[in-house]
Phi, psi and omega in degrees: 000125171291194159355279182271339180306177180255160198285150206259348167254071155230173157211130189282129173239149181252125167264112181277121162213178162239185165197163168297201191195320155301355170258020175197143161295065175081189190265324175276166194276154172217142190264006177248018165225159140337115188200147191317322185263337162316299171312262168338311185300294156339306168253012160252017179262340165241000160261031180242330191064076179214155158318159183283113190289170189267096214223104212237125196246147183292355184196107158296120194266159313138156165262158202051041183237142190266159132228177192204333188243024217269141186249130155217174205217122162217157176254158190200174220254150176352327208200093183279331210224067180283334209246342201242164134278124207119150155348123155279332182301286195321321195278320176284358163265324156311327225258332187315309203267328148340293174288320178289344172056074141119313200294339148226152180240115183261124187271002164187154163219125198222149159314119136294182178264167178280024160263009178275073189305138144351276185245047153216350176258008164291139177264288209207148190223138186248107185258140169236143162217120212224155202235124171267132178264099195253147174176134314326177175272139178227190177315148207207090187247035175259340269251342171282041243162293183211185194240111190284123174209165201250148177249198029286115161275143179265111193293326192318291203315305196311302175298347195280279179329327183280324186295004179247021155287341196276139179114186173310146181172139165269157203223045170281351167257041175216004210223146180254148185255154170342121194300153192037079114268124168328116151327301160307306212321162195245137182268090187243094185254158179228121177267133201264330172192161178190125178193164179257145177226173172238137200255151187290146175262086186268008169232019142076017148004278188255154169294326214242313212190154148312153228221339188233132178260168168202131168268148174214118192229138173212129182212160165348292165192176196202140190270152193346162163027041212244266222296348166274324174278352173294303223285333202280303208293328166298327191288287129025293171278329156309303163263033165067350174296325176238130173281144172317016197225003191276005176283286228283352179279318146318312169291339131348280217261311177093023216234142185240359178293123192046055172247180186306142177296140166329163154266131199314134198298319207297324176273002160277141159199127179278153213226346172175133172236155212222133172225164174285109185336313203289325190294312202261146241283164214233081195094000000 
């Protein structure tokens, strides 16, 4: 057994779990902030009564970016509930969501097998982002939510600009880079889809149309701010301000000078991870 293996009185459990994303600094821990895996980690070291276990997630969210879909992995011990009856999965997402009270919510926990990783046995990560379309910009009381901008956006033009995000590309003008990383080095993510829809007005905002859009992109993986500097440069191309041709001239040139600041963290949300059956748990 190496190193790196996990100690043989464990068991790898897979957690769906979700969150507000305004109620934390990001996902990885930082001990002098509040952050999605700090929180988790806490409580499942006292309601386990165990050391702070180790917690590895299929995606780092950024602060203030949701999830609804986020995958993690930890080991824990052989026999969470020795002395009780019933499902161990069922107990430890009651006893999990008992504690956290709201603040993060776990929607399943099941055994996996110990080859599964979080994040390397992932295929695909799906982000949604959504845009309120204003014209004039008013007062916003979503905003914890969506990205307020003033329209009309032209979505044809957006999608027409988005279908040349779909394949392989390097996306250094669209991504901040990695910290001690090469300048030249090439950020080559391959995207699987990616469009805009316009969404129903089931609570009647506007008289004449929905007011709210969504973009949804899924790819393999994805590099820092890559799906927020995507979102600044469509919207952007929506309102006639950038031509349908800056992607792909981007992907060019490779170059991010004076194109828009990211869109704003709070309207991102991951939304779905896609693993290969044979990967995901097994008993």
């Amino acid at each position: 057994m190496s190193s790196s293996d996990p100690p043989l009185d464990v068991q790898r459990w897979r957690l769906d779990i979700a969150y507000d994303g305004n109620a934390f600094a990001g996902f990885a821990y930082q001990p002098e902030f509040t952050t999605v895996v700090g929180v988790l980690r806490d409580t499942l070291a006292s309601t386990l009564q165990i050391d702070e276990p180790i917690i590895v997630g299929a995606g780092r969210t950024d602060a203030g970016v949701h999830a609804f879909a986020q995958v993690v992995h930890v080991d824990l011990p052989l026999t969470l509930f020795a002395e009780q009856r019933g499902s161990e999965s069922d107990r430890l997402m009651r006893s999990l969501n008992q504690q956290l009270r709201g603040r993060i919510k776990v929607l399943a926990a099941r055994h996996v097998d110990q080859s599964f990783h979080a994040r390397y046995s992932a295929t695909w990560r799906e982000y949604r982002y959504l845009v309120l379309e204003t014209s004039p910009p008013a007062l916003d009381l979503t905003n914890s939510w969506s990205w307020s901008v003033q329209g009309p956006l032209d979505l044809d033009a957006m999608n027409r600009a988005s279908a040349e995000v779909l394949g392989l590309h390097d996306f250094r003008a669209f991504c901040r880079r990695p910290t001690n990383s090469e300048a030249d080095e090439p950020l080559l993510r391959r995207v699987i889809d990616a469009r805009w829809e316009r969404l129903a007005d089931d609570w009647a905002l506007t008289p004449d149309r929905s007011p709210t859009v969504k973009f949804t992109i899924r790819a393999e993986s994805f590099c820092h701010n890559m799906v927020r500097c995507l979102t600044s440069v469509l919207v952007a191309i929506g309102q006639g301000k950038w031509p349908e041709s800056t992607i792909s001239e981007r992907f060019e040139s490779l170059s991010r000078d004076h194109l828009p600041s990211p869109a704003p963290a709070n309207g991102l949300a991951l939304v779905g991870v896609g693993y290969d059956e044979v990967d995901d748990v097994t008993g």
